[in-house]
C-alpha positions as CSV (number, residue, x, y, z in Angstrom):
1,X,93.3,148.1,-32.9
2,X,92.0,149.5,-36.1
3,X,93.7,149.2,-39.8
4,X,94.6,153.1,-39.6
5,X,96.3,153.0,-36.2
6,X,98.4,150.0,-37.2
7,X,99.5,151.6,-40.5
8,X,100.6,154.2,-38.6
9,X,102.6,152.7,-36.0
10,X,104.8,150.7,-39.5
11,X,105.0,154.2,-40.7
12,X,106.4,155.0,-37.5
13,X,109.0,152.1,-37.6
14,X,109.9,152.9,-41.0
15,X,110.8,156.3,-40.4
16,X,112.3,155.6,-37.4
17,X,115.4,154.9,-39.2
18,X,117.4,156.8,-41.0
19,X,115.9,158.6,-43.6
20,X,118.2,160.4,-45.5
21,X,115.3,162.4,-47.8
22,X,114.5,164.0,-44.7
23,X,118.4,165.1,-44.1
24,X,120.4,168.3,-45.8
25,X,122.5,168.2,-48.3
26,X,125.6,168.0,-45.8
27,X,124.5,165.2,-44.2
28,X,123.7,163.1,-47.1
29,X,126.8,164.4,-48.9
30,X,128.6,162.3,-45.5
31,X,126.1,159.3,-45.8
32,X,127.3,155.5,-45.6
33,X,125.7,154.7,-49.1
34,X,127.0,151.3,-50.1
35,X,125.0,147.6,-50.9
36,X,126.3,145.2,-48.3
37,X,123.5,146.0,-45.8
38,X,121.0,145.6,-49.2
39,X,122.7,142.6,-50.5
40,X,123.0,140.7,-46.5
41,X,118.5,141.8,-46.3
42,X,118.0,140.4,-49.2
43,X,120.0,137.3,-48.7
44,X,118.2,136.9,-45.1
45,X,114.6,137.1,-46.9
46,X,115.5,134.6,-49.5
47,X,116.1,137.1,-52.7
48,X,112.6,138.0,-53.2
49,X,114.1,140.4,-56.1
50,X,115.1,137.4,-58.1
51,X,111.6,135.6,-58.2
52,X,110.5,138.4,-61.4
53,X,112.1,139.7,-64.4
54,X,113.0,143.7,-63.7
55,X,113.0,146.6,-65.9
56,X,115.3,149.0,-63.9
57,X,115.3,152.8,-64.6
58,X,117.7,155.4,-63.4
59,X,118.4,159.1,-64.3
60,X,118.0,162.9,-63.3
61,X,114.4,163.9,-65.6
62,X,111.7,161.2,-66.5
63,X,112.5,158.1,-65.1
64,X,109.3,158.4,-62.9
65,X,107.6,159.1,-66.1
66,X,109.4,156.1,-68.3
67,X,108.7,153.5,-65.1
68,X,104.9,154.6,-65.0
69,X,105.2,154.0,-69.1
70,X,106.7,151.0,-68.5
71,X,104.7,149.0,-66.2
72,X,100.9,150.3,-68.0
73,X,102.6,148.5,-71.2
74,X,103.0,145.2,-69.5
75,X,99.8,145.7,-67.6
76,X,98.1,146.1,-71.2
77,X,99.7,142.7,-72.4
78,X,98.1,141.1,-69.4
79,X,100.7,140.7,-67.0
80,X,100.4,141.0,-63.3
81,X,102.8,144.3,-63.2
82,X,104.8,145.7,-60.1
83,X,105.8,149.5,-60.2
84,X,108.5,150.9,-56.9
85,X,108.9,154.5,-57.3
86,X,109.7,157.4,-55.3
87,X,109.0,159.9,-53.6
88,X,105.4,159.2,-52.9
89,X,103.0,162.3,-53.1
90,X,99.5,161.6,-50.6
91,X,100.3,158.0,-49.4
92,X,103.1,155.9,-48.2
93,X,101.9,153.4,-49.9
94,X,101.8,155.3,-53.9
95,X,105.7,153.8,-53.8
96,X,104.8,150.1,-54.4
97,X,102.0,149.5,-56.8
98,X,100.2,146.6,-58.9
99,X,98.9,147.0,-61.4
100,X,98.1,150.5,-61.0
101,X,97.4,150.5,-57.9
102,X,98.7,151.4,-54.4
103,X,99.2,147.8,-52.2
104,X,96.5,148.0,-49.3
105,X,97.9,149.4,-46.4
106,X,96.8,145.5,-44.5
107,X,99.3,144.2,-46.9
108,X,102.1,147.5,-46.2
109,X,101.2,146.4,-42.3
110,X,101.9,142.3,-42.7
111,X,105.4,143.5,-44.5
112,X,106.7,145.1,-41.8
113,X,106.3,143.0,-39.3
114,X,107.6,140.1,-41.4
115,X,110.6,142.5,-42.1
116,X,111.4,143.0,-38.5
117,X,113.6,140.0,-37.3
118,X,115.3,140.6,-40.3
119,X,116.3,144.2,-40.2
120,X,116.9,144.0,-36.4
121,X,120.0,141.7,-37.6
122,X,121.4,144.4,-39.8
123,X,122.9,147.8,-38.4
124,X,122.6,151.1,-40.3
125,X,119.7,149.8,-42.2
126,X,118.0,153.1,-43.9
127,X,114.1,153.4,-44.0
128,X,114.3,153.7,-48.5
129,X,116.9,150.2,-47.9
130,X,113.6,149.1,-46.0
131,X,111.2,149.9,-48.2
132,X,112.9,148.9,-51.5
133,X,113.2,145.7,-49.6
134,X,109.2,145.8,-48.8
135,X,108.8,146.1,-52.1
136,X,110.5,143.1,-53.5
137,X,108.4,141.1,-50.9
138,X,105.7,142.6,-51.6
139,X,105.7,141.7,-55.6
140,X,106.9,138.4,-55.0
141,X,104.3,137.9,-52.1
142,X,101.6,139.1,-55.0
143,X,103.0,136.4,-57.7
144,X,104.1,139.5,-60.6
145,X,104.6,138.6,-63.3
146,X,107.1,141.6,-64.5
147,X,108.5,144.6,-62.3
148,X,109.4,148.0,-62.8
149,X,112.0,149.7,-60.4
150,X,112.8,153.5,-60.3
151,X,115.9,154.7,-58.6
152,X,115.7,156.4,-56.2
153,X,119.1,158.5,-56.0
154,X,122.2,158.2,-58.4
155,X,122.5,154.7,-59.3
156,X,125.6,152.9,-58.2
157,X,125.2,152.9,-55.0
158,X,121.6,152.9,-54.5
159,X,119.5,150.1,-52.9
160,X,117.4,149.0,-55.9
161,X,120.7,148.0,-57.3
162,X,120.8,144.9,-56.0
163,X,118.4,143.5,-59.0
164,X,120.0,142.1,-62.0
165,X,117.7,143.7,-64.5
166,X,116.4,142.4,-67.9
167,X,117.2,146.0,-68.9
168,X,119.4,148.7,-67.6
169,X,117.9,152.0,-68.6
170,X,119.0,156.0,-68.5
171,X,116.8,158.9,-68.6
172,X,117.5,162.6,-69.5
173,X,120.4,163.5,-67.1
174,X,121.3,167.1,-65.8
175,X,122.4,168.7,-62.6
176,X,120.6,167.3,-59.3
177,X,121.9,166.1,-56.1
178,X,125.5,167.3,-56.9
179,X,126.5,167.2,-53.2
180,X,126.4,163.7,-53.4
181,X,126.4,162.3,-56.9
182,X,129.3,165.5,-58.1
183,X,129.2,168.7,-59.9
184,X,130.0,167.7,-63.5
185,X,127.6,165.4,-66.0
186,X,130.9,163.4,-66.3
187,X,130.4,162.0,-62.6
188,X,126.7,162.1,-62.3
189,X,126.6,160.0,-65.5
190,X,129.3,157.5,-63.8
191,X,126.8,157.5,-61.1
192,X,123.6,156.3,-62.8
193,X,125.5,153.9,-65.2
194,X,126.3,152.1,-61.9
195,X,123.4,150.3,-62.7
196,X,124.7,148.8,-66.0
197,X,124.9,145.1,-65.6
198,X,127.3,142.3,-67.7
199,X,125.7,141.7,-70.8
200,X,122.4,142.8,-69.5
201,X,120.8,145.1,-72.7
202,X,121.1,149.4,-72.2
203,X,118.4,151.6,-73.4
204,X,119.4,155.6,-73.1
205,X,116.9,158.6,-73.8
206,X,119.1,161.1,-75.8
207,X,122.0,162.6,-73.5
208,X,124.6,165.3,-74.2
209,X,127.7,164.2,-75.4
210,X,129.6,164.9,-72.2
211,X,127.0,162.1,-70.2
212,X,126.6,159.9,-73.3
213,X,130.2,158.8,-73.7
214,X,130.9,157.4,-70.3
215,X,127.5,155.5,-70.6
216,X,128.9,154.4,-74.1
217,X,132.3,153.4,-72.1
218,X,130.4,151.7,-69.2
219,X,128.1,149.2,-71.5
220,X,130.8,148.4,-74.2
221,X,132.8,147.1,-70.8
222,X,130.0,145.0,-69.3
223,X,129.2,143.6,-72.9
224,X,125.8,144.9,-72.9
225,X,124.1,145.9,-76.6
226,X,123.5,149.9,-76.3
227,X,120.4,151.7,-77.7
228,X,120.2,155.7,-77.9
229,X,116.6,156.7,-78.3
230,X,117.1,159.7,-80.5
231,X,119.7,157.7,-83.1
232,X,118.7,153.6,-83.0
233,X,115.0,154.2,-81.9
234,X,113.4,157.5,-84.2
235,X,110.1,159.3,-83.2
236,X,108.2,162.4,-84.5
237,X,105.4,163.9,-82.8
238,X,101.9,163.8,-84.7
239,X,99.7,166.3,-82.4
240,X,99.6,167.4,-79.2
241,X,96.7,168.9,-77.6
242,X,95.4,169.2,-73.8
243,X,93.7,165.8,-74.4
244,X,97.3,164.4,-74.8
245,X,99.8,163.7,-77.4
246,X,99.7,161.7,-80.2
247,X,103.6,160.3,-81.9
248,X,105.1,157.7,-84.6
249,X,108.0,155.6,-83.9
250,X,109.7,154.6,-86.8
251,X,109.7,151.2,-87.8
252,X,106.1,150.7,-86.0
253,X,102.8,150.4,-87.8
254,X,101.4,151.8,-85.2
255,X,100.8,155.2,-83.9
256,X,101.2,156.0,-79.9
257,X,99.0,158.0,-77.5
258,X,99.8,159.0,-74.0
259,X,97.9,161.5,-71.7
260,X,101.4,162.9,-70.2
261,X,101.8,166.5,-71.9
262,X,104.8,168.3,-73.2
263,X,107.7,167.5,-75.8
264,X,110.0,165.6,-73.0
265,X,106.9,163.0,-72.1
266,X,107.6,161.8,-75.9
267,X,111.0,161.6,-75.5
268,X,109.6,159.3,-72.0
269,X,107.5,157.6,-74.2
270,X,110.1,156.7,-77.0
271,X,112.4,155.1,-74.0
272,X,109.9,153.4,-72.3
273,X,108.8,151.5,-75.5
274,X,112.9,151.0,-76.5
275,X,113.1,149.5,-73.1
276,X,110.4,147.4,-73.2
277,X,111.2,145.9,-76.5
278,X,115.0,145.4,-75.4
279,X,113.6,143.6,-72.1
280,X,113.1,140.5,-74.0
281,X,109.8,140.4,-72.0
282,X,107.2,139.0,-74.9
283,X,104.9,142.4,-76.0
284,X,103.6,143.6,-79.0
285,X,103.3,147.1,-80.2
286,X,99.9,147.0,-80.0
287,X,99.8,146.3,-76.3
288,X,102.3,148.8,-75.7
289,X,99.7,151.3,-77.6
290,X,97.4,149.7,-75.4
291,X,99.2,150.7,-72.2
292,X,100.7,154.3,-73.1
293,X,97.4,155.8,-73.7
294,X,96.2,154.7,-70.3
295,X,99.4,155.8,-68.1
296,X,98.6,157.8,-65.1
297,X,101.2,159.5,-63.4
298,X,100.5,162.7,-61.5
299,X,102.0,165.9,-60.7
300,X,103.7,166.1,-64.2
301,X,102.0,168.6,-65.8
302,X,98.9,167.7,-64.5
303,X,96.2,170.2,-65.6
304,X,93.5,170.0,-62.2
305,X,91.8,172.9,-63.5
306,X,91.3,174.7,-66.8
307,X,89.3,178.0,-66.5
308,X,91.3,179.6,-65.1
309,X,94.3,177.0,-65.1
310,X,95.3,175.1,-62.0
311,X,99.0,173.0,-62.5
312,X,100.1,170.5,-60.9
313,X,104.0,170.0,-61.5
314,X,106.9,167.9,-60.4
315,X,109.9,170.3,-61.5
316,X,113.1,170.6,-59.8
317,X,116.1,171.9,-61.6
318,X,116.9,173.9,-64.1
319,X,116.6,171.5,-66.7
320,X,113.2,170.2,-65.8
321,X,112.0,174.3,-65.5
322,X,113.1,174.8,-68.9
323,X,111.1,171.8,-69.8
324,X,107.7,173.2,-68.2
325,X,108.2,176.9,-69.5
326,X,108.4,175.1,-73.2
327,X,105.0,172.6,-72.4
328,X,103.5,176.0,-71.0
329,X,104.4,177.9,-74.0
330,X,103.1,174.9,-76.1
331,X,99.3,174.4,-74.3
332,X,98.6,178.0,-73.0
333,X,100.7,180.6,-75.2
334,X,101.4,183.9,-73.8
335,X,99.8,183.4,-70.6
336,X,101.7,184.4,-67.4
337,X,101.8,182.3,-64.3
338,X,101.6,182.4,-60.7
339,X,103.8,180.2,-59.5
340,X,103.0,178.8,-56.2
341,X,107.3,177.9,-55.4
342,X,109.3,176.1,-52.5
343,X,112.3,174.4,-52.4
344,X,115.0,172.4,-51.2
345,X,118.4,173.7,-49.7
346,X,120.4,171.6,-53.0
347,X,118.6,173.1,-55.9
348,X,119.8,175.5,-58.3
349,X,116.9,178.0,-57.7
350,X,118.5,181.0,-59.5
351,X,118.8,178.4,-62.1
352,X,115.0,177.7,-62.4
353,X,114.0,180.9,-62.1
354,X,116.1,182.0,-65.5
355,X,114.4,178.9,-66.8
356,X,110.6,180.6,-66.2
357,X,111.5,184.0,-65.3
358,X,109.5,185.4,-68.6
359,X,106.3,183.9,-67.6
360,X,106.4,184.8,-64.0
361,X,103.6,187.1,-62.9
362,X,104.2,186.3,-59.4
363,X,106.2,184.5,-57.4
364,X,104.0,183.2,-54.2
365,X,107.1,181.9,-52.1
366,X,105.9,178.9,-49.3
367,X,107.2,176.3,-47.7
368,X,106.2,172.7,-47.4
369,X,106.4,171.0,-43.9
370,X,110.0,168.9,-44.7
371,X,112.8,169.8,-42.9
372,X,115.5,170.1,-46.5
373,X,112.6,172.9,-47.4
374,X,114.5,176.7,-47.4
375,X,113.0,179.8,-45.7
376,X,110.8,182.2,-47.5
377,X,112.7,184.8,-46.8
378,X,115.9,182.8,-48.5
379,X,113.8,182.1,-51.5
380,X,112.6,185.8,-51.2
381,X,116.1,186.9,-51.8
382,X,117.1,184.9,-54.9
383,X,114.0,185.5,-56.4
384,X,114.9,189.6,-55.9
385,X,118.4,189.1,-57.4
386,X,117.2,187.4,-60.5
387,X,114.6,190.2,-61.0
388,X,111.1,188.3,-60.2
389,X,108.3,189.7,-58.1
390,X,107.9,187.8,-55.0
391,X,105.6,187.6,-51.9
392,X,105.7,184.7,-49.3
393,X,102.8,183.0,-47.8
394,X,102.9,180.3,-45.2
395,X,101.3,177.8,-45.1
396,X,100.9,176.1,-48.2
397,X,97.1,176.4,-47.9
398,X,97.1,179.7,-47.4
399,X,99.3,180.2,-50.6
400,X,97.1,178.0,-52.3
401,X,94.1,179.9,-51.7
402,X,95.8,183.5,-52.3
403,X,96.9,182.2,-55.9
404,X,93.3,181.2,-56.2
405,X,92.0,184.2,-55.6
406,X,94.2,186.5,-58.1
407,X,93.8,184.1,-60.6
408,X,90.2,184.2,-60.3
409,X,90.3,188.3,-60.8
410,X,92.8,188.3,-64.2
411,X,92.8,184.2,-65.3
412,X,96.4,183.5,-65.0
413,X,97.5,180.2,-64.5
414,X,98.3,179.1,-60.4
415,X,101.3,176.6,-61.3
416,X,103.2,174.9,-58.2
417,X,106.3,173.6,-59.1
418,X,109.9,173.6,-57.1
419,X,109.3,170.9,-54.8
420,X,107.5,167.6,-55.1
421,X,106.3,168.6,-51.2
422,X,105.0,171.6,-51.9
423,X,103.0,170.2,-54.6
424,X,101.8,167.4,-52.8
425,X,100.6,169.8,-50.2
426,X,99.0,171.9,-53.4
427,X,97.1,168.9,-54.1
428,X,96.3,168.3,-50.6
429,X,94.3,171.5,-50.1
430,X,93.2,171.5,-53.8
431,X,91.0,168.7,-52.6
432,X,90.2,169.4,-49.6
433,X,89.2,173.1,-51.2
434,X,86.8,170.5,-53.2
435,X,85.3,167.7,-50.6
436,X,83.1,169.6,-48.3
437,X,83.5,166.3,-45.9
438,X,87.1,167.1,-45.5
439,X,86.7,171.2,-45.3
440,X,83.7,170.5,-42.3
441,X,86.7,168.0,-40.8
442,X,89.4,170.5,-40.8
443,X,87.1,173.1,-39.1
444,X,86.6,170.7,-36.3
């Protein structure tokens, strides 16, 4: 049986649990999160988690960005560097990565049927429980020398949170998920502090006062030193151009490049490198410079295409739209968009559409093959009720390709955004649209 077929089939057994990124909102809103499942796996695979020192990031906006950030700092000082994240956009795989790169599906393969026996002595098991634990193996397996972990939802009650980090840190929070993590910063922050550990070191990226004080209350209970990027760790943008951005941190010689674009990445930036210096992981500013200004992390406002512009974006809420119409503003003043948009039944899509309602041209309404994505025709509605043209085109390719072609007659930008599906399908047919070995294989 060939590599491909096998990867397939320990796809299949992964997602033959329950997946609760493939449920709705009600359904995960009733879900049996809790950590004794995660806690009894781990025990029966000998704490894999506990062989490497973690950095462990959680929050609503960035921490993708900040884990990315992260792990290419450590990589740069020369250390053998894990990085779990979630979703993944093309490949299974894109979710646990050394240094930089996806594990080999042979390696995903060997997991899973080590993992087996184990999980088959554990009920309720979730597939992301199974993965995070694939992970752990995986990097300890590999001999890493450092770790990054994302979160994957909330915090608390989430299966990375079974590590005991070298640091704790909090991205940008904002509304997301509120069926499950509650409707009010005050709970969604008690959610993600969850991951606060005793006397293990917090780093925050700034946070309204409403989320800041109960993480403020949750450290100064577990003993653990608090840093607020923003107040304790200072930074000023230099210059910022499509070629990336360029920022000081105060106190450092030295000054920073990264390739991620827009105002919030330096805001990434300045947490990442508060993190690792509070991780007590040995690495000098100079290898953190190092790393920053060779970070890859797609689909965050990831130009594919400049003449006329193609955008690539990971955008979700109304926060995170608010964020892209101000890096839009910044790199391509003036210049409307059509926004290629699907999205989940939990968002607030009246919410993003205030967000970029000014730089709306169109509105090409699709929807990504997941079963939380809403109908056209619902999206279709909101979008009439908050005063933005609309017009739906299924499939994604074909929405893809109709963008395309009124860009191509008046050189607006085609932006997809909405749905980390719907982009992943963007950039799907954007290369297939660009590999004439995988146009002549879709015609067969």
């Amino acid at each position: 049986m060939d590599i491909e077929t096998r990867y397939n089939q320990a796809l299949d057994y992964l997602y033959s649990f329950v997946d609760y990124s493939l449920k709705h909102s009600s359904e995960l809103a009733k879900a049996d999160f809790n950590l004794d499942r995660m806690f009894a796996l781990m025990n029966s695979l000998g704490n894999p988690q506990a062989k490497y020192p973690i950095i462990h990031v959680a929050g609503t906006k960035g921490k993708g960005s900040v884990s990315a950030l992260c792990a290419s700092g450590l990589q740069a000082a020369g250390y053998k560097v894990g990085l779990y994240t979630s979703p993944h956009l093309l490949d299974y795989t894109e979710r646990i990565q050394i240094n930089g790169e996806p594990i080999s599906h042979e390696l995903l393969i060997e997991l899973v049927e080590e993992i087996k026996p184990y999980v088959a002595q554990i009920p309720k098991l979730t597939t992301f429980e199974i993965t995070t634990a694939l992970a752990f193996m995986a990097f300890a397996k590999s001999g890493v020398d450092a770790a990054v972990f994302e979160v994957g939802l909330g915090g608390r009650l989430d299966a990375t949170n079974v590590v005991t980090p070298k640091v704790s840190v909090i991205t940008s929070l904002s509304y997301d998920h509120t069926a499950v993590l509650g409707n009010t910063l005050t709970l969604i922050a008690g959610e993600k502090a969850g991951i606060i550990k005793e006397g293990v070191p917090v780093v925050s990226a700034p946070q309204v006062d409403e989320a800041l004080e109960v993480l403020l209350r949750a450290a100064k209970s577990k003993n653990c030193e608090f840093t607020l990027v923003g107040k304790d760790i200072m930074f000023e943008l230099i210059e910022a151009s499509l070629a990336g951005q360029k920022f000081r941190i105060q106190n450092s010689r030295e000054a920073f490049k990264i390739p991620l674009l827009g105002a919030h990445q330096i805001e990434n930036a300045a947490t990442a490198y508060a993190a690792l210096k509070a991780s007590g992981i040995r690495i000098s500013d100079e290898h953190i410079q190092a790393g920053f200004a060779q970070t890859q992390w797609r689909a965050r406002f990831e130009v594919a295409r400049l003449d006329p512009p193609l955008i690539f974006d990971s955008a979700h809420n109304q926060d995170s739209f608010s964020r892209l119409s101000e890096t839009l503003e910044t790199y391509f003043p003036g210049k409307p968009v059509y926004l290629i948009f699907g999205a989940s039944e939990d968002k607030n899509i009246p919410g993003m559409f205030e967000a970029m309602r000014p730089k709306i041209r169109k509105l090409i309404v699709t929807r990504a093959d997941h079963p939380r994505a809403l109908s056209v025709e619902h999206i279709q509605g909101l979008a009439g009720q908050a005063g933005v043209e609309s017009e739906a085109v299924v499939p994604v390719r074909e929405a893809l390709r109709h963008a395309l072609e009124m860009s191509s007659k008046d050189g607006s930008i085609v932006l997809s955004a909405g749905s980390m599906f719907v982009t992943a399908e963007v950039m799907r047919e954007w290369k297939v649209l660009n590999d004439p070995t995988d146009m002549a294989r879709r015609r067969r």
